[in-house]
C-alpha positions in Angstrom: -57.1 -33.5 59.8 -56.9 -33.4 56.1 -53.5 -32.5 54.5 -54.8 -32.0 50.7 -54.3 -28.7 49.8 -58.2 -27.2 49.2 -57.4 -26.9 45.6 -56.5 -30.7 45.1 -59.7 -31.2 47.3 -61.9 -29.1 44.9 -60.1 -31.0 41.7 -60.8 -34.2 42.9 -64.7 -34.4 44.2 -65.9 -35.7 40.7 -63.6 -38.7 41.0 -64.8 -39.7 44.2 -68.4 -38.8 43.0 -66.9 -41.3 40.0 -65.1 -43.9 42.7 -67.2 -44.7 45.0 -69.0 -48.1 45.1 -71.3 -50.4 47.6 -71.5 -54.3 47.8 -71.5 -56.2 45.0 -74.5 -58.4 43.4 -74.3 -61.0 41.6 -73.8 -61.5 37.8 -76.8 -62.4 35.1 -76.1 -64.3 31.8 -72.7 -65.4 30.2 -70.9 -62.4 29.0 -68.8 -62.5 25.8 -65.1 -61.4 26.7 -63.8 -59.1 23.6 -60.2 -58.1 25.0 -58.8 -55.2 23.0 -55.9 -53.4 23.4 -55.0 -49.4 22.5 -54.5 -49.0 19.1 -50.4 -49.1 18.9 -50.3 -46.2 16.6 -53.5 -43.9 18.3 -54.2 -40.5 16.1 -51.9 -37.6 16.5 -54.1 -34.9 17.2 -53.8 -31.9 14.5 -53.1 -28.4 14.7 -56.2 -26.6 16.3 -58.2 -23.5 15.4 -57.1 -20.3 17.7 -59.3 -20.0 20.7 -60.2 -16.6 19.6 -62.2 -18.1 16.8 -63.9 -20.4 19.2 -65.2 -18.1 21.9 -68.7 -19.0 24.1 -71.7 -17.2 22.7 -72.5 -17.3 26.4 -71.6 -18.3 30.1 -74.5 -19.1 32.0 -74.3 -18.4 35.8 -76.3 -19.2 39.1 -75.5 -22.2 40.0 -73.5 -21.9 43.5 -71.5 -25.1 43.1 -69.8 -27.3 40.4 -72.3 -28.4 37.4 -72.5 -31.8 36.7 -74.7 -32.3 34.2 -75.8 -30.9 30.5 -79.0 -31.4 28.3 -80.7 -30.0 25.8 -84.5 -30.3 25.1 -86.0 -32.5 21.9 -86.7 -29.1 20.6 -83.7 -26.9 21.6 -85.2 -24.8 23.3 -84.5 -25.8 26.5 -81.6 -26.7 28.9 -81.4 -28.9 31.6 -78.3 -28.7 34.5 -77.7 -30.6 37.4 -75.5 -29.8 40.2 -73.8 -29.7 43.6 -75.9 -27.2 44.3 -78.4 -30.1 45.0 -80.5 -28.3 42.4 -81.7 -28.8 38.8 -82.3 -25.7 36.5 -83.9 -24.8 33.4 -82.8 -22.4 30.9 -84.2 -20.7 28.0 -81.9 -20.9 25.4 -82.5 -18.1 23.4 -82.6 -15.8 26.4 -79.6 -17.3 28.1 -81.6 -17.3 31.1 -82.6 -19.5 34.2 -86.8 -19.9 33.7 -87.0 -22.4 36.3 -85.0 -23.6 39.2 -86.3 -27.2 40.2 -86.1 -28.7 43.9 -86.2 -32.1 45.9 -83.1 -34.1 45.2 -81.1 -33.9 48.8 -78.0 -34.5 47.4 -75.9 -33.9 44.6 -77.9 -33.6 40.7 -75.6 -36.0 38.9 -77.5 -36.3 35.4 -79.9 -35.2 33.8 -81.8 -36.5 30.2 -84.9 -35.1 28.7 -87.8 -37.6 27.3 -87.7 -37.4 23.4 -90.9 -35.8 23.7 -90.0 -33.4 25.5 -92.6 -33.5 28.4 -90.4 -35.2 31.4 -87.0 -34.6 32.5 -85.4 -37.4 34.4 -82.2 -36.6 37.2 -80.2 -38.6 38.9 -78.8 -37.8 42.6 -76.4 -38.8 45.5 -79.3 -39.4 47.6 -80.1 -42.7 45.8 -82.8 -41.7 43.7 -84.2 -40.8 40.8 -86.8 -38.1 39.9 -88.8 -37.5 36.9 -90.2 -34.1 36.5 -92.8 -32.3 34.3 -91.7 -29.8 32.4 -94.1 -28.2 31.9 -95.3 -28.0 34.9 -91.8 -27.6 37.0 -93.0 -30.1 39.5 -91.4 -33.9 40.5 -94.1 -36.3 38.7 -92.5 -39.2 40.1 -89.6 -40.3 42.6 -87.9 -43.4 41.9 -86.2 -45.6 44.2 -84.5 -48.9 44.3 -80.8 -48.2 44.4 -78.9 -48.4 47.2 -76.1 -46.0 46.0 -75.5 -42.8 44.1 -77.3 -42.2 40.7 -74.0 -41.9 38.0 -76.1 -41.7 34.9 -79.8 -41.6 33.5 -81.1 -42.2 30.0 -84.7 -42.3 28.0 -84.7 -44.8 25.4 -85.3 -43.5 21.7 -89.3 -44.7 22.2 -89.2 -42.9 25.9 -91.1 -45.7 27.6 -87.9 -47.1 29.0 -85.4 -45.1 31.7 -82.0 -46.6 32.8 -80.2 -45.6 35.4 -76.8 -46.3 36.0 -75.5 -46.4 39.9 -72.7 -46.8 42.0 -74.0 -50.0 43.8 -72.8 -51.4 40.5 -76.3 -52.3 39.0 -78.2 -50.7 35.9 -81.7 -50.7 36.4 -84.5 -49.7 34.0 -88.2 -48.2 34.2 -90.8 -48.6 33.1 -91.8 -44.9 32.9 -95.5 -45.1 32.1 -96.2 -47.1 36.0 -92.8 -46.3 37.8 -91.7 -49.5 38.4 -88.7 -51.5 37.9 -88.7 -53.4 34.6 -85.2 -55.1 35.0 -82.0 -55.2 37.2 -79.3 -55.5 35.2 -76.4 -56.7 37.4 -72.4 -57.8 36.1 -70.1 -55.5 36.4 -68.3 -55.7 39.2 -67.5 -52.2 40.3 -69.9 -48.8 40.3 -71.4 -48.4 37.0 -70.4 -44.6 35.9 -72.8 -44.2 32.2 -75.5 -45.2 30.3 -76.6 -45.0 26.4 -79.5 -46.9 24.6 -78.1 -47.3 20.8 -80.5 -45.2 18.3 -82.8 -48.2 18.1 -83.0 -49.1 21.2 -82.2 -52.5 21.2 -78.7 -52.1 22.9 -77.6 -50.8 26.0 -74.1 -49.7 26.8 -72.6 -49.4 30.3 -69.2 -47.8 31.6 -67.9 -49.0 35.0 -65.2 -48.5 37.3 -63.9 -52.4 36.9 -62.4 -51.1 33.9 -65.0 -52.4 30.9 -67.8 -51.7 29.0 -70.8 -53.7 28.5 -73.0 -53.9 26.0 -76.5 -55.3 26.9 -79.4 -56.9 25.0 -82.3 -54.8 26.5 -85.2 -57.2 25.3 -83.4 -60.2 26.7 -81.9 -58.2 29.8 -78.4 -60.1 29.5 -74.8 -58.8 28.1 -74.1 -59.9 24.8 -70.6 -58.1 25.0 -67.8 -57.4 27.5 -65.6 -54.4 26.1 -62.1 -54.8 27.7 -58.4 -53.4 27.2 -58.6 -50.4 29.9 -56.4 -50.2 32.7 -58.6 -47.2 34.2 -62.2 -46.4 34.8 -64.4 -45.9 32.2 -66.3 -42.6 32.8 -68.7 -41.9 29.6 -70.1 -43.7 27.0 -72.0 -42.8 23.8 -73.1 -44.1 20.6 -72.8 -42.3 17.4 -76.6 -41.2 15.6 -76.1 -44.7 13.7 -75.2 -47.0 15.9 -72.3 -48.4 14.3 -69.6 -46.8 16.7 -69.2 -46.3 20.3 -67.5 -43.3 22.0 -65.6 -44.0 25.6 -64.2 -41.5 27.7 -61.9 -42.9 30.3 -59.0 -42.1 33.3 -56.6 -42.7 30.5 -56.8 -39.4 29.5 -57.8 -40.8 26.1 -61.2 -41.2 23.5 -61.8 -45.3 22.1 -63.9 -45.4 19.2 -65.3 -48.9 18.9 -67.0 -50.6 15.9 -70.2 -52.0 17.4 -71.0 -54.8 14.9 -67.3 -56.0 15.0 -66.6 -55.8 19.1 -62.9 -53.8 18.2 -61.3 -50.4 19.0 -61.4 -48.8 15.5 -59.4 -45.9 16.7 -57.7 -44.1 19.8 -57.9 -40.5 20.4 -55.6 -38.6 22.1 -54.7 -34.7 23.4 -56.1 -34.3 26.3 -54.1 -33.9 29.2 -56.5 -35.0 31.7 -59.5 -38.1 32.2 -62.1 -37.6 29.3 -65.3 -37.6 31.5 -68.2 -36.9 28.6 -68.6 -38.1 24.8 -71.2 -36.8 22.5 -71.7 -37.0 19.1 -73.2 -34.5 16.7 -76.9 -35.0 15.6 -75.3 -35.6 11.9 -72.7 -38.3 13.6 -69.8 -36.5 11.8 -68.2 -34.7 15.1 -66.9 -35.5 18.5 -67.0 -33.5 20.8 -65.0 -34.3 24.8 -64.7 -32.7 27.6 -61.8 -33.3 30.4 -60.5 -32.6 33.5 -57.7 -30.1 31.6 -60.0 -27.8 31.7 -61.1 -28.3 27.8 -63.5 -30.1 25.1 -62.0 -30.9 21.8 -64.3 -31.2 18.8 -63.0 -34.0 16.6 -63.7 -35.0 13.1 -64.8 -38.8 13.2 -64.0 -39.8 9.7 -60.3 -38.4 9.9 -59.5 -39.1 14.0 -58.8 -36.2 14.2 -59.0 -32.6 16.2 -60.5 -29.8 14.4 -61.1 -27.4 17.5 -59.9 -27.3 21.4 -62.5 -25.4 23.3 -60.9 -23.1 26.4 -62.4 -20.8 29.0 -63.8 -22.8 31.8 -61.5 -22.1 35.2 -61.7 -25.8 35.9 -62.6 -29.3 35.5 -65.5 -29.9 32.5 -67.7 -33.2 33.2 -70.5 -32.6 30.8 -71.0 -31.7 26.9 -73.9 -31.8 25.0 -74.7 -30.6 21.4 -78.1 -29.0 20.8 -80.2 -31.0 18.5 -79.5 -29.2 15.3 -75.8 -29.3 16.2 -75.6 -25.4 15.9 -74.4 -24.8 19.6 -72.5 -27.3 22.6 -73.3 -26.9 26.3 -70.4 -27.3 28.5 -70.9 -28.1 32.3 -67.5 -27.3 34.7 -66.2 -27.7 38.4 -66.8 -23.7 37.9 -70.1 -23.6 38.3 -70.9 -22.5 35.1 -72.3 -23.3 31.8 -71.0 -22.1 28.2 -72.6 -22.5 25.1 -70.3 -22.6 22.2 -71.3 -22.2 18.3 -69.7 -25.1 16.6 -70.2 -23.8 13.1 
């Protein structure tokens, strides 16, 4: 019989979505170690803006379970959600409303990521697959499968002919998304693999795992050229900012590492949430932050100065997912309460 109260239960599910992990495989390449510690004096988060100046423009609802995932479409004119609910819809923006409510994953819709043109959407699931989907058309134009656990994370690379997946079996694997097939197996860390982000030129892969790292892979040579270390948690989310040069981590610490890319070092750490930072985005012009957590807010940080400029509230429960649209007028927030919000962020 189990003894956790149902709320705990409810709370935890995304960690154990986050935890789990199959047998291990074996490393590729020579990694370069770059231990780092927190940065002994992180940023003191600032006063915030009231909540009543930071209300949702809109809450969208039909989902029946917890939503995982967040995108928005090249164009903005879209949005993409993934969820318990073992389904994947698709919203019209300016309408606030569900236009599309796509089927076939038989598990849990972990992530989702448009193409950057716009014509594919690709989802990751709990049933060991991937699917990539015309839009379209609303119909699955391709299944993929090679994993052997849970989907964590999916991403197009800034060209669009590459997809990586990231997967609790603790491999990355990318596709060639033209044919279907397998390009690479990336294998190294040595726990599940819980995000994925191709830098804006494409010629870098970054990786957040449950051994506690991040790696940062050559994609042309299909070997790390970087192991990201100093966390004592799992690292949930990675991102890089629109010009490369830094690298946003969420993690179990309950705090945000910025790391300079060229230089391998935590530039700055980030705290104020009270709970694990499970999604980091940038803004399309690279000068905001915006994280979610599981306390139940995002916070909108000013890069520059490290520091907060807005804490988001609302959702009932856990947030896993934030995504700003492409013109950075409006965020999308996915929560554990099976809704959506968009928020204006100007």
């Amino acid at each position: 019989m189990n003894t956790t109260p149902p709320r705990q239960r409810r709370s935890l599910s995304r960690r154990t979505l986050l935890q789990g992990g199959l047998g291990a495989l074996a490393a590729i390449g020579v990694p370069t170690m770059v231990a780092c510690t927190p940065d002994p004096t992180p940023s003191t988060p600032d006063p915030t803006p009231s909540a009543a100046n930071l209300a949702p423009s809109a809450t969208l609802t039909g989902h029946t379970d917890f939503v995982y995932a967040v995108a928005f479409s090249p164009d903005g004119k879209l949005l993409a959600t993934g969820s318990r609910d073992n389904s994947v819809k698709l919203w019209d923006v300016a309408g606030r409303s569900t236009i599309a409510t796509l089927t076939g994953h038989t598990s849990v819709v972990t992530s989702v990521a448009f193409s950057p043109d716009g014509k594919l959407l690709a989802t990751g699931g709990s049933d060991n697959t991937v699917r990539l989907w015309d839009v379209a058309g609303r119909n699955t134009a391709a299944t993929l499968t090679g994993h052997t656990g849970w989907v964590e994370s999916v991403a197009f690379s800034p060209d669009g002919k590459t997809l990586a997946t990231a997967s609790n079996d603790k491999s990355v694997k990318l596709w060639d998304v033209a044919d279907h097939n397998t390009a690479a197996t990336l294998t190294g860390h040595t726990a599940f693999v819980t995000s994925v982000a191709f830098s804006p030129d494409g010629k870098t892969l970054a990786t957040g795992s449950r051994d506690n790292t991040v790696r940062l892979w050559d994609v042309a040579g299909r070997n790390t050229i970087a192991t990201l270390t100093g966390y004592t948690v799992y690292v949930f989310s990675v991102a890089f900012s629109p010009d490369g040069k830094l690298l946003a981590t969420g993690s179990g610490d309950d705090m945000v590492w910025l790391w300079d890319v060229a230089g391998r070092n935590t530039v700055a750490t980030l705290t104020g949430h009270t709970g694990w930072v499970s999604s980091v985005a940038f803004s399309p012009d690279g000068k905001t932050l915006a994280t979610s957590s599981g306390d139940k807010s995002v916070k909108l940080w000013d890069v520059a100065g490290r520091n907060t400029v807005a804490t988001l509230t609302g959702h009932t429960d856990e947030i896993y997912s934030v995504a700003f649209s492409p013109d950075g007028e409006t965020l999308a927030t996915a929560s554990n309460d099976n809704s959506v919000k968009l928020w204006p962020t100007r």
